[in-house]
N, C-alpha and C positions, 0 to 999 in steps of 0.2 A: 533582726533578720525576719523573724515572723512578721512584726507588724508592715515589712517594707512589702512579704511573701501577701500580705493581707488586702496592703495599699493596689498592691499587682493588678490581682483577682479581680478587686471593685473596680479596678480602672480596666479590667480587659470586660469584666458584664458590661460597664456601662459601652465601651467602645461596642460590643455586640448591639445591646440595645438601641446605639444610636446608629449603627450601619442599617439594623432591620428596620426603623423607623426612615433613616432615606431611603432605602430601596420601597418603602411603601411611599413617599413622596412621589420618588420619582417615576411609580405605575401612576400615582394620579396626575403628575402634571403629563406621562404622556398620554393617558386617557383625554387629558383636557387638551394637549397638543391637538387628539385626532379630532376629539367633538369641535375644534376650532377650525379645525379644516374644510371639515363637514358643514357647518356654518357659513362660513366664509364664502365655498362653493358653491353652495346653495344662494345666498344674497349676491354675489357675486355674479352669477347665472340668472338671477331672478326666477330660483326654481318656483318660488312663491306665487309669478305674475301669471297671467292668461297666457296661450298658446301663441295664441298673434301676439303678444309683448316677447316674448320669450325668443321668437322667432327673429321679431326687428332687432333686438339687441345679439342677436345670435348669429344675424348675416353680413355685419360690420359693411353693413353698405352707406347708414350713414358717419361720415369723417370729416374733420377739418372742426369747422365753426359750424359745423350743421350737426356733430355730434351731439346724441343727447345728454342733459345731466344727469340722466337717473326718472327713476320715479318717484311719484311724489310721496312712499313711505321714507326712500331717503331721507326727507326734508326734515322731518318728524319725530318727535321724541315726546312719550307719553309716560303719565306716570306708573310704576308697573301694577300699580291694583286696578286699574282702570286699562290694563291694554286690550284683553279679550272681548268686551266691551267697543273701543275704538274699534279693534280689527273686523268686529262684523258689524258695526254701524257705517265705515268710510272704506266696505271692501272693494268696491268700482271705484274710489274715486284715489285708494292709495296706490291702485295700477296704473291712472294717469302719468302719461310718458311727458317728463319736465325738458323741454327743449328752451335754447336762448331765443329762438325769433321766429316769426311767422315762416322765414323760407325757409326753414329746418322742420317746420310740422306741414307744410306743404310737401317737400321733398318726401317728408315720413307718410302722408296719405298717399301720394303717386306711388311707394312701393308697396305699401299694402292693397292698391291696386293690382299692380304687374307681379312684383317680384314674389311678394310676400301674401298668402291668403288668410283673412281674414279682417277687423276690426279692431280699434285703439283709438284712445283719447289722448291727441296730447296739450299739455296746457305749455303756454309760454310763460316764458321766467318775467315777472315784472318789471325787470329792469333794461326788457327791449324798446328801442327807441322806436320802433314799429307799433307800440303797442296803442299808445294814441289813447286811453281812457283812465277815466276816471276813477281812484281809489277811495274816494275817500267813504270814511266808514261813518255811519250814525247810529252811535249808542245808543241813542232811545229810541231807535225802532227796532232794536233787537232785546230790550228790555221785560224781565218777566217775573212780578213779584213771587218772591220762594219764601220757605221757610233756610233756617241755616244748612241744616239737612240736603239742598238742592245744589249742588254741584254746576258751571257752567263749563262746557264741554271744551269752549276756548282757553280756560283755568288752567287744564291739565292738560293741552298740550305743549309744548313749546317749537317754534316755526323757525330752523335754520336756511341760512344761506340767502338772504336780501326778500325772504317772502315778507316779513313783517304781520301786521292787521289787514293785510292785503289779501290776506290765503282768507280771510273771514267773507269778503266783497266775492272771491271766487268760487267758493265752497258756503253758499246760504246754511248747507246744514251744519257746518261748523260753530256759526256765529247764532244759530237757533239750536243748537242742542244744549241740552244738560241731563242730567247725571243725580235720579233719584235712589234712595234705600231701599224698596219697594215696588214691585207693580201695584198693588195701589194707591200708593201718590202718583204713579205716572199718570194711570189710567187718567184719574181726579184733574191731574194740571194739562191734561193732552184736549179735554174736552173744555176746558180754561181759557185756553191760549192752543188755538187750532194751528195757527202757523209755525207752530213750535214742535220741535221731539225731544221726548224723554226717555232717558236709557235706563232700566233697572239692572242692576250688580249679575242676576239671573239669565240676559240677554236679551230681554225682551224690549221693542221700540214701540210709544206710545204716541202714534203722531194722529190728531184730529180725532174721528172716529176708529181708526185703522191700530191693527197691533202687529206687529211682523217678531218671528220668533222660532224657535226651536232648539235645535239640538247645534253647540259649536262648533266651530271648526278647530282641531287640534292645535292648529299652530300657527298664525300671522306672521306677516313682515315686520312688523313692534313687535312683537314679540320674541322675534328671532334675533335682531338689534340685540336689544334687552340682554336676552341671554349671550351672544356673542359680547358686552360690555361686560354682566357678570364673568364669564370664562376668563377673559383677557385681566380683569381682577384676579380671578382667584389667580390665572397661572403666575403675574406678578408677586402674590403672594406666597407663593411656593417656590418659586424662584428663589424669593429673598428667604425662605423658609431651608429650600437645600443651601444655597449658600453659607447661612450660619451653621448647619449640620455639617458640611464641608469641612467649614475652617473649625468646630468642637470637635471633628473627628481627627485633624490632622491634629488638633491640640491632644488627643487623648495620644494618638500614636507618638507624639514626642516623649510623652510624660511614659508612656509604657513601655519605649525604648530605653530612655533613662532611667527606668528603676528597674531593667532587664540587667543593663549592664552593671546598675551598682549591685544587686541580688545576686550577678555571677562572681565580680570580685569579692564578694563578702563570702560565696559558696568554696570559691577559691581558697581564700584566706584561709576560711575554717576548713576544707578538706586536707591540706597543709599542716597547719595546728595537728588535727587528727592525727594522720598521716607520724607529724614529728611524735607525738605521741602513744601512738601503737609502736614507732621503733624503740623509743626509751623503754616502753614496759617489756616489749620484746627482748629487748637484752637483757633488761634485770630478770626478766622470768629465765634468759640462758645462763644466766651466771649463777641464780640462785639454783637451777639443776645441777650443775658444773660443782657446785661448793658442795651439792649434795651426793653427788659419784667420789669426790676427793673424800668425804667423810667415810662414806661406807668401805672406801677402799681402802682407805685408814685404819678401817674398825677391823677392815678384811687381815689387812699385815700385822695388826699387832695379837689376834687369834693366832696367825698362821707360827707368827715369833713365840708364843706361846707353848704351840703345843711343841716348836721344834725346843725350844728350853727342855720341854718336860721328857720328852726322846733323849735328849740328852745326857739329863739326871739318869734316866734310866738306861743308857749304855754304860755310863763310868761305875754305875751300880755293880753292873753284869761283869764288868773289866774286872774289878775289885776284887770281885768272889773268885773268877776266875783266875787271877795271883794269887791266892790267896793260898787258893788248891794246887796251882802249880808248885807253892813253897812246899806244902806238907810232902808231896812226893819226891823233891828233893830230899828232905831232910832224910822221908824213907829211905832213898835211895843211899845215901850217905853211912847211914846205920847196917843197911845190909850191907854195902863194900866193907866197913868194917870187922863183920861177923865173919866177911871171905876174907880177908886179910885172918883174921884168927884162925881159921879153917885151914888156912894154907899151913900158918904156923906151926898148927896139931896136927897138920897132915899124917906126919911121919908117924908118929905117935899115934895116929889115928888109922892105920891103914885097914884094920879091920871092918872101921866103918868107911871105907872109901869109897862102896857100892852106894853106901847110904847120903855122905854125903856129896860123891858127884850127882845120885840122883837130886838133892835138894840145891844143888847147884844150879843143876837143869833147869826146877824149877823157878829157881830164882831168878835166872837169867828169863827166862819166858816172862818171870813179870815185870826185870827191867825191860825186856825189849816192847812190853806191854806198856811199861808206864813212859818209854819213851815216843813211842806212835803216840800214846796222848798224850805229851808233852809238846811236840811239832804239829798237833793238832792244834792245839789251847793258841801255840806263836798263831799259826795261820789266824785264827780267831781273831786274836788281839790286832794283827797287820788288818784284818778287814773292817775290824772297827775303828781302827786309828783313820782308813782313809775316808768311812762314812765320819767320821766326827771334821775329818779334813771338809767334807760336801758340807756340812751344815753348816762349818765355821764359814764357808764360802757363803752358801745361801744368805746365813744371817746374817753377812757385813751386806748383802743386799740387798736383802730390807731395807736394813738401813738406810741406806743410799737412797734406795727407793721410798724411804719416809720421812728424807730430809728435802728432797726436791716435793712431795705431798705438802710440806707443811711451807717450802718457799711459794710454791703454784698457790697455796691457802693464803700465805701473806698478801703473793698479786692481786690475787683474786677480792680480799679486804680493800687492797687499797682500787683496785678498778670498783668496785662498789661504793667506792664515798666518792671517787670522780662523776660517777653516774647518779648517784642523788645528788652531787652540787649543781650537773648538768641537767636533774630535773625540776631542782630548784629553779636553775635559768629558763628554762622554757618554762614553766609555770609566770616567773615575772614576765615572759615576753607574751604570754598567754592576755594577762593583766593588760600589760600594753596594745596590744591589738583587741580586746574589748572595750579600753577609753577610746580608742581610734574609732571603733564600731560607733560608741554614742557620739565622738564628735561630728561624725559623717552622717548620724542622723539628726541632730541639731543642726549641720547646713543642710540637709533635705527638706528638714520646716524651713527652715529662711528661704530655701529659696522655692518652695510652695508657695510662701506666703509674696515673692517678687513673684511669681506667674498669674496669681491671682489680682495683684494690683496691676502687673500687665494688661492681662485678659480687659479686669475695667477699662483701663484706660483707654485698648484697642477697641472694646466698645464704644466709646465712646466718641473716639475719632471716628469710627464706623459711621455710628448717629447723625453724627457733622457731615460725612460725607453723603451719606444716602441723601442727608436735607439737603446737601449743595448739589444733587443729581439732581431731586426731584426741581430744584428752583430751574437749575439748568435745563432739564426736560421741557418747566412751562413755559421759560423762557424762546427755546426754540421752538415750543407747538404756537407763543405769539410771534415768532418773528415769521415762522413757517406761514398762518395764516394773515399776516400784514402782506409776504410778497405775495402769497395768494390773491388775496382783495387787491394786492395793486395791479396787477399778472392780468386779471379778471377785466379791470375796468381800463387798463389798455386795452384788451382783445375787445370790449363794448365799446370803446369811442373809437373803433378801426371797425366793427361790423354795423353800427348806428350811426356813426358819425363821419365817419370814410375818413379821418383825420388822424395823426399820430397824437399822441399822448403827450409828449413833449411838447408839441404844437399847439396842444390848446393850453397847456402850463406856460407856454413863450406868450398868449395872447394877452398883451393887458384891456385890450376891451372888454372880455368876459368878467362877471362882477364875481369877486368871493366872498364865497357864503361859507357860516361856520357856524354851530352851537347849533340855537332851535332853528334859526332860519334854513339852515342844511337839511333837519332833520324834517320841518316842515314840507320843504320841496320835495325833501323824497319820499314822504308819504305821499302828499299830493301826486307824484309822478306816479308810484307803484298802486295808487287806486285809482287812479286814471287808466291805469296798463291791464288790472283786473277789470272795469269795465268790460273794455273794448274787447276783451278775451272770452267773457260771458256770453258776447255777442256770436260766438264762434257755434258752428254745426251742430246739431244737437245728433248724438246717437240712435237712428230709429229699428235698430237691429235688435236693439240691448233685450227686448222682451222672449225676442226668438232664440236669443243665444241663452238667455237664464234657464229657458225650459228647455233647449237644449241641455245645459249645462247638468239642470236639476234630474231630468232623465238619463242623462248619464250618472250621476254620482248616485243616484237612487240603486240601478243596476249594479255599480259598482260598490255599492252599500249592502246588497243584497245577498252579493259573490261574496265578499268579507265575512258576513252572517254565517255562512254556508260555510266556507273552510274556517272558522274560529268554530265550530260546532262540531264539525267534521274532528279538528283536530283535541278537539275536548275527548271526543267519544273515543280515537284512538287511544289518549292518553288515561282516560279510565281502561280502555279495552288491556292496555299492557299493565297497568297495574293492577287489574283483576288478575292475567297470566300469570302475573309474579307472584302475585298471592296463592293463586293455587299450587302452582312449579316450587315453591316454598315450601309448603305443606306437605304434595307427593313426596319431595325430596325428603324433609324432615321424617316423614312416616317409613318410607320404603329404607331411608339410611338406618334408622334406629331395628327396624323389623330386619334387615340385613347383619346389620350389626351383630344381634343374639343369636342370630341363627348360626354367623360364622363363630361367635366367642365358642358354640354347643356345637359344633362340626369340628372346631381346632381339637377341643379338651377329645374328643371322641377319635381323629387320628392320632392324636400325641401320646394317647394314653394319660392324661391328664395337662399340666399347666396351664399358660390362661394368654388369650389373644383377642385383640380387639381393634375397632377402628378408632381414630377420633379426627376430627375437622381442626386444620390449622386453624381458623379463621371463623370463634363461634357470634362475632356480630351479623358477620355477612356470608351465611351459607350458601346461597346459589353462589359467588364469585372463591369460594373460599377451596384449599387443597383436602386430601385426604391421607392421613398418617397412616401406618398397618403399624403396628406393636405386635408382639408375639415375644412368650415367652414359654421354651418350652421346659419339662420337668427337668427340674436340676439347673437351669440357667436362670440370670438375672434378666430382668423387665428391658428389652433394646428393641431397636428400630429391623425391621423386617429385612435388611439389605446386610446388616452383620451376621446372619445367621449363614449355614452351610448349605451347599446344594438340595443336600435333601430335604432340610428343613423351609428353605425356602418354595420346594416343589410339592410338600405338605400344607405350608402356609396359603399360596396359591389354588391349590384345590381347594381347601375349607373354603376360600372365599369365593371360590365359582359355585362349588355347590350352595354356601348361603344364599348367593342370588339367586341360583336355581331355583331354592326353597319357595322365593319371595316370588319370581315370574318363573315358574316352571317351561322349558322350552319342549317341543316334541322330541329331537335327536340332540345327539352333540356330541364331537370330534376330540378326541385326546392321541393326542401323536407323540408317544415315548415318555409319558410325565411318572411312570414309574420306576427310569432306567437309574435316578439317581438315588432310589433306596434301596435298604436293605429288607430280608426277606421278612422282615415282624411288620413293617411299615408296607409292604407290598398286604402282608394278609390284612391290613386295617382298610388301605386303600379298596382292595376287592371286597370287602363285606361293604362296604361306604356304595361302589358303585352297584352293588346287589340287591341293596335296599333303595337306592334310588333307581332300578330298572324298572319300575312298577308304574311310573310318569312319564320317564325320558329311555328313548334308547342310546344306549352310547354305543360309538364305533371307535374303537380301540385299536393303534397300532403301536406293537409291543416286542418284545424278545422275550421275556420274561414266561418262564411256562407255568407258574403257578397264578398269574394273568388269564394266561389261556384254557386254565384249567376251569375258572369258573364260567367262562363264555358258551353261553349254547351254540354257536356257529362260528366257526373258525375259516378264514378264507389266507390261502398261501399261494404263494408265488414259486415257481418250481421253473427250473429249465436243466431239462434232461436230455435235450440235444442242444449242440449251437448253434444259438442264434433263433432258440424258438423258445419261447415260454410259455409256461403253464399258470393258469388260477384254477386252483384246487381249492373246496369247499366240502368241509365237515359240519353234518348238526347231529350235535348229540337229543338224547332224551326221544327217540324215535325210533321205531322197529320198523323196518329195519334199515343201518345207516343208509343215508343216500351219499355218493358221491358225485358230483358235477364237475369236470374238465372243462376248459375253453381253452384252446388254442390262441396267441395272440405272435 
């Protein structure tokens, strides 16, 4: 049972540990939920692009096939140590608005005329059949000997969505940059190869003579990509991270429900057991009481039979003697009838003494009549002892009685004592028996740990297979996804290029098909043919006016940033100077407070001891304040267990410590000595006497040995109704004045 009480425990931490570890999961995948939203938003919106891009994509005025596909960061994907780098070497040219056809970037310069104000670039997509030029690229005129060191800027990009080598014929400075370790190789290879730019890792661009550079910009359109692909990573992996915490967490609540309910039937079992066994020893401890009252009571009756024996012996004793003496006064009495029978005889003979012996007659007769009152005494005697010997013969056949059913209740009593140690012989084996049961029950909880455990594998494992059969299934619908894409695409191109259905030109067998390189040839040729003819398009003559526009505003706006980040420095030392000081007064004023009330308490208490202390001694300015008080004769407690007066003692000490600490000019006590008695009123009035010398107090009171120390006394009086009187006494002045007001 302990070790199952043991398995419990470890299996309830870990379930703890593993809920607080999801619940920290899942603050971060919703953090990353939000940042992804935020992202999303943002590219979504093209928070990233110029004000006129922002604007055309924000007025949904172009639709249909005239819709654009984005801009040309869409297209784009760079590698991430080099994106800060791209985003401010290609930042005009990744705001380039990517339209399918000439009358889609016509349409878009007519609203940037009318609807919409300002200026935009857009490039058409290569694969317009409008487009009529020439793609094709020539590596060796964009060729530039390097060392390994020198990076080509085409390297690390990579061009989606049908641009190909095509974005190189469009973008010169794509297909002439590169990407040195240094600005000084830039510098070295820019004065080399004038037609060329080099980008140092630092941001600086090294083109001919010229060097353009500065301070970055925080965050690009690749860069924001980038990181919205990182996010949507990570939350996949957290995803799949709660899920298995999930299902290890429902695993844990299975296993610590099932060893909840085996630990209660084992708690069971054994309170049971228990249980049987407090009643066996219960009884044997009644019965070995029970033997022990039948013993003593036993010991009691055969004392009691004792001492009635020994009363016994000593009445038949007493009987004895007294027959004994009854005989001799018979016999006396027998011997004198005798002598009167003789007497009678001599009478005649004897007449001279007839005075003498009727006198001795007399006498004799007085002592028969003597010896016969004690003779019917002695009966009475004997009769009263016969009927007490009759009560004890009774009593002792009752003893008896009464110590023949002691000694049968002692036989029962013997044999109910061997039925109760065979009975706890039996529970002791059944005891036996439900502790094998105990270990067989924990021998099947290994087995079948050890089947959860070969579970769990296994369900991993099937897990593994299935995530692998998502993820295939996943790429398999992101290819089928983009095949009907591409096919979707290049119907909607031979319906806006070629006014023809798609089907229709798949029904033409005239049309030749091409497949392999000859495909792939044609459609470079076509897409640098389409980049030509597109280079040919308008050139920007705004662009200079809008950058210094641009640059005098972010300047201004660079400037205002400076200004509140300085601004908001200086507050934040300004408050944590406050705090440091308000710390210190606190700390100094509480401690100086403090002594003065411990030395103000002991001095109304007539001794004991009172103090402050701070709940909370990390954080004193946010922390409570405790009062303790303990006055003479009482234990150390909290200031709210004590009694009225003590509490109205306690109180004052601690206003007048403050007082000590900031001394006020006046200050108001209204009845604070109504709830003591008169030793505590005289501590109170020497207390405010000696503090009258800094403060004055105004006192209202009932108490006259209050008013006795007061130099000026003012009362309230109404001696008619409905009018009242303030009357005012000051003593220590010849002669008193009295002052009335009517009110």
């Amino acid at each position: 049972m302990t070790a199952s009480r043991d398995q419990l425990e470890v299996k309830r931490a870990a379930e703890t540990d593993a809920k607080r570890h999801l619940d920290s999961l899942r603050g971060e995948y919703a953090s990353l939920m939000g940042k992804r939203g935020s992202l999303e938003a943002v590219i979504t919106d093209h928070g990233y692009a110029t004000e006129s891009v922002r604007k055309l994509f924000t007025s949904g005025a172009l639709q249909g096939g005239r819709a654009p596909a984005g801009v040309l960061a869409d297209f784009l994907e760079v590698e991430d140590r080099y994106e800060h780098v791209v985003d401010d070497f290609l930042r005009d040219e990744l705001n380039f608005i990517v339209v399918k056809s000439w009358d889609a970037a016509d349409e878009g310069l007519r609203l940037l005329r009318t609807d919409v104000d300002g200026r935009a670039t857009f490039l058409v997509h290569p694969e317009d059949s409008q487009a009529k030029f020439s793609f094709d690229f020539n590596e060796s005129m964009h060729h530039v000997s390097h060392a390994d060191t020198v990076v080509p800027l085409k390297n690390c990009i990579r061009v989606l969505d049908g641009f190909g080598k095509s974005l190189e014929v469009i973008l010169p400075k794509l297909g002439n940059g590169y990407i040195v370790p240094d600005p000084e190789v830039g510098r070295s290879l820019a004065l080399e190869n004038p037609d060329a730019f080099f980008l140092s890792h630092s941001g600086e661009c090294f083109h001919n003579v010229t060097v353009t550079g500065g301070k970055q910009r925080s965050q690009g359109p690749l860069s924001m990509k980038r990181e919205l692909r990182d996010v949507l990573l990570q939350m996949r992996e957290l995803e799949r991270a709660i899920g298995e915490k999930e299902t290890y967490i429902s695993a844990l609540g299975r296993d610590i429900a099932e060893l909840t309910d085996l630990l209660q039937r084992l708690e069971d079992e054994k309170r049971e057991s228990e249980r049987q066994a407090m009643t066996s020893e219960h009884t044997l401890r009644q019965l070995e009481n029970e033997m022990t009252r039948v013993r003593e009571r036993l010991s009691t009756y055969e004392r009691e039979l004792q001492r009635v024996g020994e009363e016994h012996t000593e009445r038949e004793t007493f009987i004895t003697a007294q027959l004994s003496g009854l005989f001799q006064h018979e016999e006396k009495q027998r011997a004198l009838e005798a002598e009167r029978q003789a007497a009678q005889s001599s009478l005649e003979a004897l007449r001279q003494r007839r005075d003498e012996a009727a006198q001795l007659a007399s006498e004799v007769r007085a002592n028969v009549a003597t010896l016969e009152e004690r003779r019917r005494g002695a009966m009475l005697t004997v009769q009263r002892i016969e009927a007490m010997l009759s009560e004890v013969s009774d009593h002792l056949a009752k003893l008896k009685s009464q110590l023949d059913a002691a000694i049968a209740e002692k036989q029962q009593r013997e044999s109910e004592n061997v039925r109760l140690a065979g009975q706890v012989i039996e529970w002791s084996a059944e005891r036996d028996v439900a502790q094998q049961h105990d270990r067989e029950l924990q021998d099947e909880l290994q087995a079948v740990r050890v089947r959860i455990v070969e579970l769990e594998d296994a369900l991993k494992s099937a897990r593994e297979a299935l995530d692998a059969a998502r993820d295939r299934r996943g790429e398999l619908s992101a290819a089928q996804a983009r095949v009907q894409s591409d096919a979707q695409h290049m119907a909607e191109t031979c319906v806006q290029e070629l006014s023809q259905q798609r089907d229709e030109l798949m029904s033409d067998d005239s049309l030749p098909r091409l497949a392999g390189d000859e495909l792939a040839n044609e459609d470079n040729l076509y897409r640098e043919m389409r980049t030509r003819l597109e280079n040919m398009g308008p050139v920007n003559m705004m662009a200079l006016e809008e950058y210094k526009e641009t640059a005098h505003r972010h300047k201004f706006l660079e400037t205002q940033r400076q200004d509140l980040l300085q601004s908001i420095e200086n507050t934040l030392n300004t408050i944590k100077e406050i705090d440091v000081i308000s710390r210190q007064k606190f700390e100094e004023a509480f401690n100086v407070i403090n002594e003065n009330f411990a030395r103000t308490f002991s001095k109304l208490f007539g001794g004991g001891q009172g103090f402050m202390r701070l709940t909370d001694l990390e954080n004193s300015m946010e922390s409570g304040i405790d009062v303790v008080a303990s006055p003479p004769g009482k234990k150390l407690q909290n200031v709210l267990l004590l009694s009225g007066g003590e509490k109205a003692l306690t109180a004052l000490a601690l206003l007048v410590g403050i007082f000590q600490y900031q001394p006020s000019p006046f200050c108001i006590l209204d009845e604070v000595d109504a709830p003591l008695d008169e030793a505590n009123i005289g501590r109170f009035t020497q207390l405010v006497a000696e503090m009258s010398a800094q403060t004055q107090f105004i006192i209202i009171t009932h108490s006259k040995k209050t008013m006795s120390m007061a130099p000026v006394l003012y009362g309230v009086t109404m001696q008619e109704p409905g009018v009242s009187k303030l009357v005012s006494v000051r003593f220590n002045e010849e002669p008193t004045k009295l002052v009335a007001a009517t009110a």
